[in-house]
N, C-alpha and C positions, 0 to 999 in steps of 0.2 A: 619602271618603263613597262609598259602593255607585252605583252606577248601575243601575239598571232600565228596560230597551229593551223598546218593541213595534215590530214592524215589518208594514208594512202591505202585504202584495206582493198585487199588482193581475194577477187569472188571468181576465180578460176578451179574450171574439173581438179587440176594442180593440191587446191586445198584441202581435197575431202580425204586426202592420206592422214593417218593418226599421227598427232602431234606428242615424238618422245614415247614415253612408257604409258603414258595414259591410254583413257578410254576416249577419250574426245578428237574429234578431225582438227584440225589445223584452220579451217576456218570457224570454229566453232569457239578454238580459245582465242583465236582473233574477233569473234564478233562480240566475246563476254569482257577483253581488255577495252572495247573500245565505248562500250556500254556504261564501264566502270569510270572510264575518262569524261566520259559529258556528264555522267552521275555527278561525279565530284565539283566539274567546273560547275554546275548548275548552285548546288548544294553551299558552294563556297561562297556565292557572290563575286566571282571573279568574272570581272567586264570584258575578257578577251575570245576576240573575234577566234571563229572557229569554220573550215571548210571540210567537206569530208567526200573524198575522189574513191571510186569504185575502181578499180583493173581487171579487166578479165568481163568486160559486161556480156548482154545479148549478140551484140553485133565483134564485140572483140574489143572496143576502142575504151578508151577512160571516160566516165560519165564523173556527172555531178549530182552527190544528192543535195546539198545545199545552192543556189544557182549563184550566192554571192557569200562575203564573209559577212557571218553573224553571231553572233551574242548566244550558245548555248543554249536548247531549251529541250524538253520532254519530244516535238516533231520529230526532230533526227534521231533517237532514240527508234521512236514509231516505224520510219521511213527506211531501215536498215532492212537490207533483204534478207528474206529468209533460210533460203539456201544457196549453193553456188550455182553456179552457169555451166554451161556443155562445152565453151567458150575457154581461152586462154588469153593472160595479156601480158604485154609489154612491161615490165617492171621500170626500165629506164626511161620508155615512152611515159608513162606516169610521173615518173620523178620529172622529166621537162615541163610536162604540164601544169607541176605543181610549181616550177619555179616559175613560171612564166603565169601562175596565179593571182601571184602578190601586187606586182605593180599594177592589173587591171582592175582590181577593187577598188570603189570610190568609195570607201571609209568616210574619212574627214581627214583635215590640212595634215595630220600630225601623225599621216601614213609611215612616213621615212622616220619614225622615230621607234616604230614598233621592231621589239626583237621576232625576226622569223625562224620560223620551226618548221620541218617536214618529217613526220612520221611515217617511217616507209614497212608495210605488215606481208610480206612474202616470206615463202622459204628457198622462192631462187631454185624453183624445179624446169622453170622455162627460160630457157636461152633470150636476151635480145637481141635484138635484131638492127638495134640503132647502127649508122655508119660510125667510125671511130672520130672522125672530123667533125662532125655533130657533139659525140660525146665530150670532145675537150672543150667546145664551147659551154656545152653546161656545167661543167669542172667550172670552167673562169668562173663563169656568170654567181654560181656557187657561194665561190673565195671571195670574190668582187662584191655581193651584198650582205656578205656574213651571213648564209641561211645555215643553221645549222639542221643537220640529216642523223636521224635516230633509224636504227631498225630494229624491230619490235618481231620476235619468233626465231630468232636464228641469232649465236652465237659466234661473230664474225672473224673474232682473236680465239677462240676457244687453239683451235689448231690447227694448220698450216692444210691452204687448200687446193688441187688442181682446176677447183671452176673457175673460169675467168669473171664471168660476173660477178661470185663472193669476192674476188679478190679485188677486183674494181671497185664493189658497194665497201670496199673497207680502207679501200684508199679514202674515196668520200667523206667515210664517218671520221676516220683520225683526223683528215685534213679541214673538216670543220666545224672538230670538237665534241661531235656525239658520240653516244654511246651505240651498242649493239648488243642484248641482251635475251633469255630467254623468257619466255610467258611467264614462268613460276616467279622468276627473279621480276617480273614487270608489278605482277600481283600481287606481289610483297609488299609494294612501294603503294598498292591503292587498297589497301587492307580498309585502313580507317580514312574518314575522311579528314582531313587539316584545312586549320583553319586559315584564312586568309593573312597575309602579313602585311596588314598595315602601321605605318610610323605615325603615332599621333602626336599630336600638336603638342610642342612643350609649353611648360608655366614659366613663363618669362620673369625673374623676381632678382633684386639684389641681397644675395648672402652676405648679410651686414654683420660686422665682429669690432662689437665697439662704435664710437662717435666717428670715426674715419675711415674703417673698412669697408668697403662695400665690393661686392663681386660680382660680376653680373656670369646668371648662372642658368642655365636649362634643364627641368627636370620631368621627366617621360616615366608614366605611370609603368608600370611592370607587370603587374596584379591586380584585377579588378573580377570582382563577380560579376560574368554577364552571363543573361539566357540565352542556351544552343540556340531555336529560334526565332525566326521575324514574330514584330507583335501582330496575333491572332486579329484576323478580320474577319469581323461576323455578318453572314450574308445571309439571307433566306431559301429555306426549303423548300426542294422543289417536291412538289406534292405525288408526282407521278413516277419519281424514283426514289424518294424517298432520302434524295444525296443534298448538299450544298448546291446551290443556283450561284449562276455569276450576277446575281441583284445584291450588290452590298447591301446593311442596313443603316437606317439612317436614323440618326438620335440627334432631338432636341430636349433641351432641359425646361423646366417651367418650375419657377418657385411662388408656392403660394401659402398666402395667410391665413390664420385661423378665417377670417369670413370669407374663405373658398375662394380669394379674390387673387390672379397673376399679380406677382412682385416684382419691379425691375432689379434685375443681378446686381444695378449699382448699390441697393438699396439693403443689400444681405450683409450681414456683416458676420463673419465665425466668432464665437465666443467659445470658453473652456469651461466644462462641467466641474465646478468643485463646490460641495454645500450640496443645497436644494435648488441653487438657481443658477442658472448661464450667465456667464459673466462675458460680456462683450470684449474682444479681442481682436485688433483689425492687423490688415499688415503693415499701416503707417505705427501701428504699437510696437508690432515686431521688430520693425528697425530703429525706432526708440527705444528698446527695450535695451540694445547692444550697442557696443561703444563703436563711432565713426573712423573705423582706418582703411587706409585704402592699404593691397595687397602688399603684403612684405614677410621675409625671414630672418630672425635675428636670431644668434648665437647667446643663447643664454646663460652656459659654461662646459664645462668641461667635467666628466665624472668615469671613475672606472667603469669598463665594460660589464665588470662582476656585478654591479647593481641593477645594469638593466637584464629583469626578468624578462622571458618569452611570454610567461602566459598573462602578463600586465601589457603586451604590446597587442592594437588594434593591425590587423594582417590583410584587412583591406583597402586597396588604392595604392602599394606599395611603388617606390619610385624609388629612378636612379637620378643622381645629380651629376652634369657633366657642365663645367665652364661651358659659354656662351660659345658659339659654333663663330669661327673667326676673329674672336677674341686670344692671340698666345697668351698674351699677359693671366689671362681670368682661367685658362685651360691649365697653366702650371700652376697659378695658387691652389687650385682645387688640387689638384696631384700632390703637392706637395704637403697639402692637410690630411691628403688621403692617408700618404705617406707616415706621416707623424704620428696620428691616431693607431695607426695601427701598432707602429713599433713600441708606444706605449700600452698599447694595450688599453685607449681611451675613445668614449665617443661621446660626439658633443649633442648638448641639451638648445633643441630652438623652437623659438616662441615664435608660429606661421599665422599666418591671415591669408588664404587662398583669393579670396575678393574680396572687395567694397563691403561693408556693411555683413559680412559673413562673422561670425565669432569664431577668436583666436583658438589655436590649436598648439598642444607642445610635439613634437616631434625628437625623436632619438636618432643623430645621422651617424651612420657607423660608416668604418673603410671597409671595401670595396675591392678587390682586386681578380680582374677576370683576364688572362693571358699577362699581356706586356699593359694594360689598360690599367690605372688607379684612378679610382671617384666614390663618390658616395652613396650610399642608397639612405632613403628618408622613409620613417615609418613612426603612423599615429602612437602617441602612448595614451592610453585609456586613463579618463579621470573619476574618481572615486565613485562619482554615479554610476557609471559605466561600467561598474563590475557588482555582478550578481554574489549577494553574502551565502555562503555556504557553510552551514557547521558540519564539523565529520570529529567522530572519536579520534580521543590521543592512543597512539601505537606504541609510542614509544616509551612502555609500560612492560608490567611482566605478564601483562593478561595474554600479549601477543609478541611473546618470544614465542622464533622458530626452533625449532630441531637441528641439528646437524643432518640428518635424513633430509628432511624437508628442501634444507637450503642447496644441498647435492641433488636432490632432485631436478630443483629447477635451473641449477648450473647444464642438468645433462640435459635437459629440454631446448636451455637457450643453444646448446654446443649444436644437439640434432637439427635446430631450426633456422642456424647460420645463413644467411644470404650469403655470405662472400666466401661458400663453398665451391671450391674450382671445377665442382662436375658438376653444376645447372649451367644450363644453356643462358644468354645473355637477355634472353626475353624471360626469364625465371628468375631473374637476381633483383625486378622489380626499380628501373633507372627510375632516380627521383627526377620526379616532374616535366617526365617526356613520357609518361603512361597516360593513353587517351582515356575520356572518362566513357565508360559504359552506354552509361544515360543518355549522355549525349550524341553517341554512337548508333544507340537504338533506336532516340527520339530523329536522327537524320535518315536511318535505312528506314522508318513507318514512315517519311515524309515520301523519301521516293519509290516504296510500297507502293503507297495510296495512290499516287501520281500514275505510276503506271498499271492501277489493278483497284478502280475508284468503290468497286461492287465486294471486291474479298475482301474478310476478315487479316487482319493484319499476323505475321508470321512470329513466332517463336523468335530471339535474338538469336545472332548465329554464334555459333560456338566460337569465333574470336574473340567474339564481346563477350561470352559470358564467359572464355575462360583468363579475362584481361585481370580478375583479381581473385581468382581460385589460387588456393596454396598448391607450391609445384608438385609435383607426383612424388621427387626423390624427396623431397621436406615429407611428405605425408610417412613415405616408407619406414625414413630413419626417424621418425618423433613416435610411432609407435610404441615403440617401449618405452621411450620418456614417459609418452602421457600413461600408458599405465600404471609406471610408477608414482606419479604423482596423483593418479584417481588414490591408488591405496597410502599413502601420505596425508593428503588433506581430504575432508570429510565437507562439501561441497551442497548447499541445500538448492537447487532448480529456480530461482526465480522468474517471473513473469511480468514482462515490460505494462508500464504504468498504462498506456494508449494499445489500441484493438489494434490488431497488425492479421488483416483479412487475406493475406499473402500465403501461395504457398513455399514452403520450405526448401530451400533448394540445396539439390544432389551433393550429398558430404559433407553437410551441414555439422554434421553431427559428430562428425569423426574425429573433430579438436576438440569438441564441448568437455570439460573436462565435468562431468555428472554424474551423480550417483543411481545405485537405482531405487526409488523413490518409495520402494515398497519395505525397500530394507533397512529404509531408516526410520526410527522411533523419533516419532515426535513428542518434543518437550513440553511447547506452548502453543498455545493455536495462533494464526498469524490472518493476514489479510488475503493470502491467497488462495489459499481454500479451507478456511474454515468449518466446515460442515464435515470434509475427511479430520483433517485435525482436529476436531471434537471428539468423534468417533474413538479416534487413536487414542486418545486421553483418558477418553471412559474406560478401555480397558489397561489402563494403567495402574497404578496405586495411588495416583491424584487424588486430592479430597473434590467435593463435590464442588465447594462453596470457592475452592479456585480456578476451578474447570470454568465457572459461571462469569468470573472474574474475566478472565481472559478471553471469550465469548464477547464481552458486553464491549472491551474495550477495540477488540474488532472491527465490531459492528458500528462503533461510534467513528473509529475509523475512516472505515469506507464509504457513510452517511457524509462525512463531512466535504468527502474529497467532491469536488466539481463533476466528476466523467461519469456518466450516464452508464456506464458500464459497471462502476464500482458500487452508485445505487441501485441496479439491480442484482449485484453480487448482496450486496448489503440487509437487501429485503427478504432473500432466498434465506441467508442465513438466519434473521431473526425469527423469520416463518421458523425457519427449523428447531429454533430453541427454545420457541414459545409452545411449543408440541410436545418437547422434550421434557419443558418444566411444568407442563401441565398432566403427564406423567409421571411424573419424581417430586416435584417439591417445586409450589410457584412462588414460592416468599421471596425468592432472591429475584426471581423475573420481575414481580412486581414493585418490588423495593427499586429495584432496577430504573425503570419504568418510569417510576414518579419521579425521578432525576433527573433521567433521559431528557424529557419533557418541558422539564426546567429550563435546563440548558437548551434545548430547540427555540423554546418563546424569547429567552435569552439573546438566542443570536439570529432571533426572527427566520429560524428556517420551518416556515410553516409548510413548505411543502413534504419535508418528511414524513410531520403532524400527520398531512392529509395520506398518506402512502399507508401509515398503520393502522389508521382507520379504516381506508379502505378495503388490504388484508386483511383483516380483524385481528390484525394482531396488537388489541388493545390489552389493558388489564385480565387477567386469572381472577374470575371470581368462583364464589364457593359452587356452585351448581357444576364448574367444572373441575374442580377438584375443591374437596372435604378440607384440604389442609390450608385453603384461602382463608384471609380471614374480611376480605371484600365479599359483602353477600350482593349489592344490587348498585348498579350505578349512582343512583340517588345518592347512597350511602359513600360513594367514594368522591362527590362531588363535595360533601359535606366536609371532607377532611381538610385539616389545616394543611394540607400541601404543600402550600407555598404562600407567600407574599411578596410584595412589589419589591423591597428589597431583592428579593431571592431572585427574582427576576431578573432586574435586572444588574445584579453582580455576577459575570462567570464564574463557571467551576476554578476556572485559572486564576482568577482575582481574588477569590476568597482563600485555596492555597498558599497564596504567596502572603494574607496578608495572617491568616493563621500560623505561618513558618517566625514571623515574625515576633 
């Protein structure tokens, strides 16, 4: 049901007293609540009519800034005065006005169904002046259309009071169910924005168990990935400020043929790349491709809960299943399944078809029980495609047996890092899945930024947001000494995320990182992440040379192979550097090197590396550059038997495996 809000903000001399302990007036943290209330309605998408009454104007009397009820928007934000009046008003006189708001707005037919609201922002420093005969009429009138009456800056139950007006406006609020609250405590509640709460449409399906079961069942998504977000509409620039213009853009498609000729859309057909040629693919293939069933859920069987793993279950589109809304019959079978499963400790296996012509899905429905409420929840299980192969070393070896230290260690870590220690506050103990998301948070406060501030640079997140997923202070305090005992336990080498992360670093980042310091430790072998120090470090070790060179090369081959443009320029830096190196020391191993490398490049056809070593010169060591080459002139190295087509093309990996053999 709609809701429909007046709110009554009180621009009386009255206000400019300081509101509580703070530094702010009283109409200033009423003009920042009431800022934050259209933010949010706007933000939310929420269709409910909104009026908004001044008390206390120029003249004395209650104006309007909105002249009818409307739909929230950035204006009334705009249109809010700036300061208060010399003027005092009527708080009851308002509150009539507002009740006598509702019925004269021509909405549409389905006025009489909306819940009404009056937000009343005084602190009740001016007497009214209503007759008391008057007053009880607006009492009835009140009761008589359920308006409920909030007041917003004043504490009305806090404790017992000689003003007659508090104690009048608190008959009011008890008697039609609102509240009476103070700013801080208002604030709390419009911290973040929330998201709207709408009931979507259920999948209508019969939960079929067997040739004669069938249940008709309603099942309402839970979880779904959506973007915070409206989808982006792209409009044109205005030239003279340099901002978005209100001229959308407008986009037509044109498909044309090799002889530069327009194609009718009818006439395109998608194919799929596999081979050398496009293989034509339309959508009447698509739906011959998969077998014709129309929507249905069948019960496949029955299996321990212990077999269904978490990390083999797909977690998006999650749904509850509740019997058919007015169906008893089909509401107690599901309850009673609910029931069953659970007390054995079973959930059942079903074979889904969400539509027509969609390809079937298996589903895992487990019980369910939330209050006095039992039913089902329904969630994808992922098919062997659908899961990415990962090889990882076996642990369960004696390579990676821990210590008794070690494992006390991190016993004293997990003790210090307890959530459900009874001195963090309730917003520190991190409630699963009522924690708003950041991003989302930020991505809504630059929306109504920009709105109201279309020329500045957008703001910093506020510290709500950024500190919604910072570890608590008392967590940080007491893991100190855990984490240092654990830095001196485990010996921890720094790595560096695969993809460029242009971000900076943020405040205490650093203070869990469990790291060593990087200078104090001896490197073994040189690795991909900085090869060029870890070369260094080698040289001055008691390494031979011809392993140093080894480990260098297979590096370099490394990070040449990987795809990100970042690891090829790591890659070239380093070879530059060890082609200088060996051209100083001994280039037999660079160049032996070299003629491999090469191989393997033509091999796997990455000819752009080719072209990369060329271009640095960091081709072959010949004798002119060092005496101990035994390459005197290009000519002479094209000459050599290098390679052949074979060598070519078998990889280094194929010829391995078949030499193991």
């Amino acid at each position: 049901m709609t809701q429909g809000t007046v709110i009554i903000f009180d621009i009386g001399r009255n206000t400019l007293s300081l509101d509580g302990n703070g530094d702010q007036s009283f109409f200033q943290r009423s003009k920042e609540f009431i800022i934050h209330v259209i933010e949010r309605k706007i933000m939310t998408l929420v269709n409910e009519p909104l009026g908004l009454l001044l008390m206390g104007s120029e003249d004395g009397s209650t104006t309007i800034v909105n002249s009818k009820f409307e739909i929230p928007c950035w204006n009334m934000i705009r249109n809010l005065p700036c300061k208060p009046t010399e003027n005092t008003g009527d708080w009851f006189e308002s509150l009539t006005y507002a009740v006598n708001f509702f019925p004269n707005q021509n909405i549409d037919s389905t006025m009489e169904s909306i819940n009404k609201r009056i937000i009343l922002i005084t602190n009740f420093m001016t007497p009214s002046d209503i007759p008391e005969d008057k007053k009880e009429k607006i009492k009835n009138k009140l009761y008589k259309e359920n308006i409920q009456v909030d007041v917003i800056g004043c504490d009305l139950f806090e404790k017992p009071s000689t003003n007659s007006d508090k104690n009048l406006a608190q008959k009011i609020v008890k008697n039609t169910n609102g509240v009476s609250i103070l700013f801080d405590d208002a604030m709390e509640q419009l911290i973040f924005y929330k998201k709207k709460h709408v009931t979507g449409n259920p999948w209508m399906v019969d939960l079929c168990i067997g040739p004669n079961i069938a249940i008709p069942i309603h099942s309402y998504i839970r979880t779904k990935s959506e973007k915070p977000l409206k989808t982006w509409i792209e409009v044109i620039r205005d030239p003279i400020s340099d901002r978005a213009s209100t001229v959308q853009v407008k986009k037509n498609t044109f498909y044309i043929n090799a002889d530069n000729k327009v194609v009718n859309k009818k006439d395109v057909v998608k194919g799929v790349h596999y081979g050398e040629t496009i293989i034509p693919f339309s959508v009447i293939d698509k739906k011959l491709n998969c077998v014709t069933e129309s929507k249905s859920l069948n019960i496949y069987g029955f299996t321990s809960a212990a077999r269904i793993k978490w990390e083999n279950l797909n977690y998006d589109n999650l749904s509850y299943i509740y019997g058919c809304k007015g169906d008893k019959n089909a509401c107690n079978a599901i309850k009673c399944l609910a029931e069953c499963l659970m007390e054995r400790n079973l959930v059942a296996i079903a074979r889904g078809i969400k539509k027509r012509d969609s390809p079937p899905r298996m589903y895992a429905l487990m019980p369910v029980q939330e209050g006095k409420t039992h039913h089902l929840s329904m969630i994808g299980i992922c098919f062997k495609e659908e899961i990415r192969h990962m090889l990882f070393p076996q642990t369960d070896c004696e390579k990676y047996i821990c210590s008794n230290e070690q494992i006390d260690a991190f016993k004293d870590l997990i003790k210090a890092m307890n959530l459900n220690n009874d001195d963090l506050d309730d917003s520190e103990r991190f409630d699963i899945s009522k924690v708003p998301s950041p991003s989302v948070q930020y991505a809504y406060d630059s929306v109504v930024f920009r709105a109201k501030n279309p020329f500045k640079p957008l703001p910093k997140p506020r510290d709500e947001i950024s500190n919604l997923l910072q570890v608590p202070n008392l967590i940080k305090m007491k893991a100190t000494d855990a984490i240092e005992k654990m830095k001196s336990v485990f010996v921890l080498n720094k790595i560096n995320d695969n993809q460029k992360d242009d971000s900076e670093p943020m405040e205490g980042a650093d203070e869990l990182n469990i790291t060593e310091n990087m200078d104090s430790i001896k490197t073994k072998s040189i690795g991909t992440v900085n090869p060029i120090d870890d070369y260094k470090l080698c040289l001055s070790s008691d390494k031979q040379f011809n392993e140093i060179a080894q480990e260098m090369t297979n590096a370099i081959e490394t990070l040449f192979y990987s795809n990100s443009d970042q690891h090829k320029s790591k890659a070239t830096d380093a070879m530059f550097f060890y082609r200088a190196e060996s051209v100083r020391e001994n280039p037999t191993f660079y160049n032996e090197w070299l003629k491999n490398f090469k191989m393997e490049l033509i091999g796997r056809k990455r000819y752009d590396v080719i072209e990369i070593i060329e271009e640095k010169n960091m081709d072959f060591i010949y004798k002119y550059d060092n005496t101990l080459s035994q390459i005197e002139s290009i000519e002479e190295m094209c000459g050599m038997d290098t390679c052949n087509l074979a060598d070519v093309a078998i990889s280094s990996d194929i010829r391995e495996f078949f030499g193991n053999m």
